[in-house]
N, C-alpha and C positions, 0 to 999 in steps of 0.2 A: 393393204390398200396401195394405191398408184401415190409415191411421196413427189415424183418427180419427173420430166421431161428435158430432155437435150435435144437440141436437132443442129446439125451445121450445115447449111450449103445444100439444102433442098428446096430444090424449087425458087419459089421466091423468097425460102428466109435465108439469111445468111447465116444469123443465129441467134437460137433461141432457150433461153430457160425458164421452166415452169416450174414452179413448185406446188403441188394440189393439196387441199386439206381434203378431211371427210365430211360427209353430206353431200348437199348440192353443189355442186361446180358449176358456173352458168359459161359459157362460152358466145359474147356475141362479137359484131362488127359488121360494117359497111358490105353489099353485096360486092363479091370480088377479092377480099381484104385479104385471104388466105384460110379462112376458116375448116373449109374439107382439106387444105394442107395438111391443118394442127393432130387434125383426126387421121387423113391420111396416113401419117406419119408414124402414130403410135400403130394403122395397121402393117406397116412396113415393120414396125421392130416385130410386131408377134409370128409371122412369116409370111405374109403377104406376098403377090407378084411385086418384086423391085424389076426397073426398068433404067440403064443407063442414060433417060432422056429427063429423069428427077435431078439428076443431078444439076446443079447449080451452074448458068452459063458461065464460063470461065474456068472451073473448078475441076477439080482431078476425081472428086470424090464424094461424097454424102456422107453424113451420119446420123445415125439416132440410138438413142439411151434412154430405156424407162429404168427407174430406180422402184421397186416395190419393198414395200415392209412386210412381212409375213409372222402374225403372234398366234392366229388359229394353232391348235397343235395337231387338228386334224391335216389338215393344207403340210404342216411343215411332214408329218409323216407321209404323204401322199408327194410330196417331194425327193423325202430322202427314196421311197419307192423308186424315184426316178435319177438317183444317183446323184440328184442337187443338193449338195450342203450350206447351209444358212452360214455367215460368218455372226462373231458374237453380236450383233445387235439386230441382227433377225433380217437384212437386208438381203436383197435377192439384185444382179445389175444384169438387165436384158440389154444388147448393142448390135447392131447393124450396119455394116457399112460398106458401101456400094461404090464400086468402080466402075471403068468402062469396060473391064471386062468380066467381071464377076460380082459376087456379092459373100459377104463376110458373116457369118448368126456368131454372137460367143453369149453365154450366162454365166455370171462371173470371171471372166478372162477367159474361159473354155470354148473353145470352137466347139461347134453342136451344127447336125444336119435340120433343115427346115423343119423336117416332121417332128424331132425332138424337142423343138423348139416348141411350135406350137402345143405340143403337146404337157409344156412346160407352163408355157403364159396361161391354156388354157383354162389352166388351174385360177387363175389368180383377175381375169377381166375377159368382159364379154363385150363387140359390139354390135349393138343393133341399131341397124341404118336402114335404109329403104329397100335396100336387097330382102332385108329378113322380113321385113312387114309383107314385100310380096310372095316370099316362102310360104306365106301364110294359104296363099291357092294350092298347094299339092297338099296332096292327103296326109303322106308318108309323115308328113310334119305334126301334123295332129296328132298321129298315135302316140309321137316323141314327147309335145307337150301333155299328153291325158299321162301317160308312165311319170312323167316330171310330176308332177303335181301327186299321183299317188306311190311314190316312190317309196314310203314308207313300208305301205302294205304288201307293194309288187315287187319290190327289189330281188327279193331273195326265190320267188317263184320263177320271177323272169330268168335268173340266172338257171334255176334248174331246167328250165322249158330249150335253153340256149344250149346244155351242154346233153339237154334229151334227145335236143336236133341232130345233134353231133351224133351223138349214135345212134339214131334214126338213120341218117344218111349212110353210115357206113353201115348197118345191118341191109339197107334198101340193095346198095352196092355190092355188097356179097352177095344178096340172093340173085341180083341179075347177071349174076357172076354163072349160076347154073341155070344157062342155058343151052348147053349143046346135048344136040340127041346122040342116042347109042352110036351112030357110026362117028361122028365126030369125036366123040368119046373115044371109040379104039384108035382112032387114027391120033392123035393129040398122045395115048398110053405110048403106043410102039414106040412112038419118035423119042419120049421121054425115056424109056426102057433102052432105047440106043444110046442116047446122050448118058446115062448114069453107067453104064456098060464102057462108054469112051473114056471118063472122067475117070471112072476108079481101076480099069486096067493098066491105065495112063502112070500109077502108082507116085503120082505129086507129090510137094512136099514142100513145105514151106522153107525158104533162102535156097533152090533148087536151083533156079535164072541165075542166080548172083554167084553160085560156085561152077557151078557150067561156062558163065561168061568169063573167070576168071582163068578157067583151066583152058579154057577156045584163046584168049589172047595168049597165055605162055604157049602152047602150042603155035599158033601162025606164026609168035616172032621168036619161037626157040633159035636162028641160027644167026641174028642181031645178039640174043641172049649170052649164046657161046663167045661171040669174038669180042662181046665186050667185060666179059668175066675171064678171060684169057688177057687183056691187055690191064687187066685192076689186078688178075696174079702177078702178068710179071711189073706193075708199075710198085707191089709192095713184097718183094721177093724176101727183103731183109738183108740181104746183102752188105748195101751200104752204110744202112744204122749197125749192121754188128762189125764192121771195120770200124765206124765212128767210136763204139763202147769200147774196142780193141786200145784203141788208140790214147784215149784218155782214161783209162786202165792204169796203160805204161807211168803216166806222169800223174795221175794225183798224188802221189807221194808227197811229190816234190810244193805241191800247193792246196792246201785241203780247202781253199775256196771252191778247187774243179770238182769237189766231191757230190753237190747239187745237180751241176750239170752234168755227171756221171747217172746218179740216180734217174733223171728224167730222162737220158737215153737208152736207159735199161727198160722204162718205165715204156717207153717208146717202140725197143724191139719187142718187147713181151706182146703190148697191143698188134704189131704190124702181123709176129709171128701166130699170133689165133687166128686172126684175118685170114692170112694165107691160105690158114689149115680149111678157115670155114671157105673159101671160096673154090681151095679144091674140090674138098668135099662136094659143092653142090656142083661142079662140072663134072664131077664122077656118078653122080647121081643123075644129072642131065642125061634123059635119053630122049630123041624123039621115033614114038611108036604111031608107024603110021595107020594102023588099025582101032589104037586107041583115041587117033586123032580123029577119024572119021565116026567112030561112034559118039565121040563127045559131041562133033558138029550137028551130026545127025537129031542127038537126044535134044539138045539146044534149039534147034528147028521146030521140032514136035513140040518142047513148053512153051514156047512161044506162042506156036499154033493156038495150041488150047489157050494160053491166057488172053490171044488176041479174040478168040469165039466167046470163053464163057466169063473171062475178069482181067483186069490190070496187073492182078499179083496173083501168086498159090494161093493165097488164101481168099482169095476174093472167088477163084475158082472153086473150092473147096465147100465153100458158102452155097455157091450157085447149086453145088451135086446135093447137100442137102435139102435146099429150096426144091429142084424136079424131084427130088426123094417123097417130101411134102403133099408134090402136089399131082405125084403117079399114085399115092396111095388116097390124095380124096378122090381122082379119078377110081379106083380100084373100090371106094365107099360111098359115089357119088347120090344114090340113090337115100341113101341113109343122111349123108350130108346134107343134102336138098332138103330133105323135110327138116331137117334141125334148123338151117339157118330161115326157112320159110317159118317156123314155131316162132324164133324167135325176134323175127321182122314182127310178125304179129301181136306177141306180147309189148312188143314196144310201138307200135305203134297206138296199143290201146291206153299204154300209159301216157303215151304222148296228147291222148286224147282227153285224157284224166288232167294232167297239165296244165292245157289250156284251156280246158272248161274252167277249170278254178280261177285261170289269170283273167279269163275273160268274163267272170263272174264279180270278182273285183274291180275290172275295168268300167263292169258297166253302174257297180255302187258308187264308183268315186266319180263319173261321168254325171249321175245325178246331182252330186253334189257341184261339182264343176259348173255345169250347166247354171242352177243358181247364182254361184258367184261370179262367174264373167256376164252374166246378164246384169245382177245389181251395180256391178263395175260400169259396164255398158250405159245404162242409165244414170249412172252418176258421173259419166261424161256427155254427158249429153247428146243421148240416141233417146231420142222424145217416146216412141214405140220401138218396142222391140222383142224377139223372141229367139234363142237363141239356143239350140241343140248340139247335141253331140251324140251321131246316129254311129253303131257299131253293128257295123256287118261282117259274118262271118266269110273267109277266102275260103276259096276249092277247093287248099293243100295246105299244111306247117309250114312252119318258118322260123328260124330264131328267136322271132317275138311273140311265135305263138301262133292263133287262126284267126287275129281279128285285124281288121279294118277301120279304122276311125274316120270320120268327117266331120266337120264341123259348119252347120246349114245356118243359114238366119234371115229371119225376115223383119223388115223395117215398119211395115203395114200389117200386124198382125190382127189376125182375122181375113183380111182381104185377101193378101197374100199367103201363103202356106211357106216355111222356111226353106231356103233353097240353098245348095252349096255357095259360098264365097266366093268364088271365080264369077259368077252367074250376076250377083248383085251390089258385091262389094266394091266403091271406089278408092281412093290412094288415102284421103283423108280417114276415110271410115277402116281400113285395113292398119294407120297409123294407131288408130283409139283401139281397135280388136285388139293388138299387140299389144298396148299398153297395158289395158287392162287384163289380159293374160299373166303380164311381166307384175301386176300387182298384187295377182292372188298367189303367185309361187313365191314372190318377195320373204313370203318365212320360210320358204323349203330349200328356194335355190340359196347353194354355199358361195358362189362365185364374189368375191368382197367386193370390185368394180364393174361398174355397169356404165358403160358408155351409149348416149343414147344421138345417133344424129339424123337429124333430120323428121324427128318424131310431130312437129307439127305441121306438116306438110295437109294443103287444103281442111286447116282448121281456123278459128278465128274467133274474139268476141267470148259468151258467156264455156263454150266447149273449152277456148284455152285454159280458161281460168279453173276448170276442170280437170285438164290436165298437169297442168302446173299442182294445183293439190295431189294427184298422185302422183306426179314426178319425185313431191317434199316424201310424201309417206315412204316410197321406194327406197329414199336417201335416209332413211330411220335404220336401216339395218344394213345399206350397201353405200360404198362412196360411188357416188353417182355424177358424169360428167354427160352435158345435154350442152350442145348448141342446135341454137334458136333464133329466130327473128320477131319472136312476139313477146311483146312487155310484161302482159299476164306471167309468162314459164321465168321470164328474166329477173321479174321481182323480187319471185321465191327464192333468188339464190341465197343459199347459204357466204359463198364466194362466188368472187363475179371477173373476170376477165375479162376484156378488151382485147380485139384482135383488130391490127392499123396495116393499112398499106401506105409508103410513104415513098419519094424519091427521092435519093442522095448520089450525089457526081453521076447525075444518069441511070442512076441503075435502081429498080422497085425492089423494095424490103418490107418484107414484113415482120411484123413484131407481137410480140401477145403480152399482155402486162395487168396485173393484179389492181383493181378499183377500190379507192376508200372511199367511205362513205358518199361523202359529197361526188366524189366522181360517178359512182352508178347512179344518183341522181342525173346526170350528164348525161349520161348513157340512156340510158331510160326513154328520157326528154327525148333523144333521138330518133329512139326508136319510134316515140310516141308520134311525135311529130311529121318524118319524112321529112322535113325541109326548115324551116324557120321554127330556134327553140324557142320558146317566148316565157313568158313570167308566169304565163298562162299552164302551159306544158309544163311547166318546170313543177308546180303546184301538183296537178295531176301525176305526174309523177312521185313526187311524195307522197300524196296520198296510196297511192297504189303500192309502194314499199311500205306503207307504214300499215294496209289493210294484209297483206302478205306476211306481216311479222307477228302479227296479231291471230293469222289464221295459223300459221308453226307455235305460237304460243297455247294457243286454246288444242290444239293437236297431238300435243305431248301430253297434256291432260287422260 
């Protein structure tokens, strides 16, 4: 779960730390106070768009840090998958930090690209804000939640339907491959019959460029070569050194100290005098042949030729003469080839068909059931009538997930009206409650430990919230679940309750977020309750409403 939050120098907080328990996390405060900061914030650490304009006025720079604890052992292997190593107490530290000119991901002190990232968090916390409730009008989204919810049963079909597509597409793509008629056919053989007739009289060879290029520069600068192998003969002739060993010959007699520096100039002519031998030697062997030079240049030209037409290296070239080898001889079989790859387009496309009849056979058992459940969810938030489908229509063509189409229809006036797609009937309020109640029936499937919920009460109010707040708590039975909220109903249920202030110190707006005890979410409450003036009155009602809340989590765990 989410143990913790840092932020410095974004936006309006200067700085902030949170520490989150599991269950319900309530998040509330004054309209303006910084609330979609708080949330903000944690979407900035998971990879969000950062923006050099969060930064804090004055400031060089932003931060953010979530701290996760990770004990699933599922989650921790589905990490190391990802090359994230837990340290010993199972912590995980996500960080963020934005400058004016760039922006920084690390998980655990390790710099990590966006996509890594998120594909790291996404392990570990989910949020749903009002983007996602209205995700709820494209289709694409529905099939996502019906396979969610029967993940159990489809998982391992859908994987096979996805890797049948794979070679679906490439048997599709090979047979369109034989399309040319007879005269294309000869004309496409000849060329290739030319090019492998080039390549192999050509008699390559792999490191053929790199001895050619070697022998082409000693040749151009054979006569630099000579005159400076001529002045290293006579600069080590020997001469000198063997007057020197002459010399101190005569008198080491007389001081066997000189007897060392006897030896090393012995040691000296010996080396100067091989030298010599070998640098004759290679100017006696130095010829330059100008016939030899011009076939070198020549041959040099020509692999070039070829490596710059058919590869980078010989062997790249070498590859390619097999490759038209390849592909003269399915020309040379092509009639024969055409029906094999058409056979076997065929037989995969039957199996493909085989496939996704099964997934979408399962699709539409667990769709029965779904339907049910998000309808009684529905109704126990308070959709007074309702009817509520999940219509699967078969596509034109395969696809990854198979041949179906999900939508999810509903009508409010059942019987009057006939259920109609989402988009057509559903408002902001009522697409909040779809969601929810979606997010309650997968509550035992989905693995995700945190669920961050903002902005889930939007055009609700009265006996609906108090509906929702019950399934917010249920949600929070299996996930640590953070909701900010403006209504006293969702805020009562908190497990933990937070306070979020906007204040002004030496001129400058700060905000703050801070943990309520007891008597303070009383306060809170009262505020909410109220809008304006708390009274003894509000204050009442508001314990009462914490204390019908605690009593509704109690009777709930039953």
């Amino acid at each position: 779960m989410l143990l913790g939050l840092h932020v410095k120098n974004l936006a309006l907080i200067e700085k902030a730390e949170v520490e989150f328990a599991g269950g319900l996390n309530i998040l509330t405060g004054e309209t303006g106070a910084g609330k979609s900061i708080i949330i903000g914030s944690i979407g900035l650490a998971l990879g969000g768009k950062a923006s050099k304009d969060m930064i804090r006025r004055g400031e060089e720079s932003a931060y953010v840090e979530l701290v996760f604890s990770v004990e699933d052992e599922k989650k921790k292997q589905a990490l190391k998958s990802l090359d994230i190593v837990l340290d010993e107490e199972n912590t995980l530290i996500v960080s963020r930090k934005i400058t004016q000119a760039r922006s920084v991901n690390r998980i655990n002190d390790e710099t990590v690209t966006a996509s890594r990232l998120r594909a790291v968090t996404g392990l570990l916390l989910d949020i749903h804000g009002q983007h996602e409730h209205q995700s709820l009008l494209h289709r694409q989204k529905h099939l996502e939640i019906l396979d969610e919810y029967s993940r159990s049963e489809t998982e391992n079909l859908k994987k096979q339907t996805a890797d049948g597509y794979r070679r679906y597409l490439e048997l599709k793509e090979k047979l369109a491959g034989f399309s040319l008629d007879e005269e294309g056919r000869k004309r496409e053989a000849d060329f290739l019959r030319f090019e492998i007739e080039e390549i192999e009289q050509a008699g390559i060879r792999p490191g053929e460029e790199e001895e050619l290029s070697a022998r082409y520069r000693k040749f151009s600068h054979g006569q630099k070569i000579i005159q400076c192998m001529q002045e290293a003969y006579e600069a080590v002739d020997g001469e000198s050194i063997g007057r020197a060993v002459r010399n101190v010959e005569s008198v080491v007699a007389y001081d066997e100290n000189l007897r060392e520096i006897l030896e090393g100039l012995s040691d000296a002519e010996s080396i100067l005098s091989d030298l010599n031998r070998s640098i004759s030697d290679y100017m006696n062997e130095m010829e330059f042949n100008e016939e030899e030079f011009k076939e070198t240049e020549e041959r040099l030209d020509f692999v070039r030729g070829l490596m710059a037409k058919y590869g980078k290296t010989e062997e790249a070239v070498l590859l390619k003469l097999e490759e038209k080898k390849k592909r003269l001889s399915e020309l040379e079989h092509y009639d024969e080839l055409a029906a094999e790859a058409k056979l076997a387009f065929e037989r995969q496309e039957a199996f493909m068909e085989e496939l996704c009849e099964k997934l979408s056979k399962k699709r539409k058992k667990a769709a029965k059931v779904l339907e049910e459940r998000i309808t009684a969810e529905l109704l126990d938030l308070n959709f007074l009538h309702v009817d509520f489908k999940i219509e699967l229509r078969r596509l034109g063509h395969f696809s990854a997930q198979g041949f179906d189409e999900a939508e999810f229809l509903i009508s409010t006036n059942p019987g009057s009206i006939p259920p109609r797609p989402l988009f057509e009937v559903a408002s902001g309020g009522e697409l909040s409650r779809i969601m929810l109640a979606i997010k309650t029936v997968l509550a035992d499937t989905d693995d995700i430990p945190t669920l961050i919920f903002d902005e889930i009460d939007t055009g609700i109010s009265g006996r609906t919230a108090q509906k929702v707040s019950e399934r917010l708590s249920y949600i929070a039975k299996r996930h640590q679940v953070l909701c900010i909220t403006h209504l006293p109903q969702i805020a009562a249920m908190a497990d933990t309750h937070f306070e979020i202030k906007k204040d002004v110190e030496d001129g400058k707006t700060i905000t703050r977020i801070c943990r309520l005890k007891e008597e303070e979410e009383i306060e809170e409450l009262s505020r909410i309750l109220s809008g304006a003036e708390v009274t003894d009155k509000v204050k009442e009602s508001a314990r009462e409403m914490k204390r019908l809340a605690n009593e509704w989590k109690e009777t709930a765990k039953k």
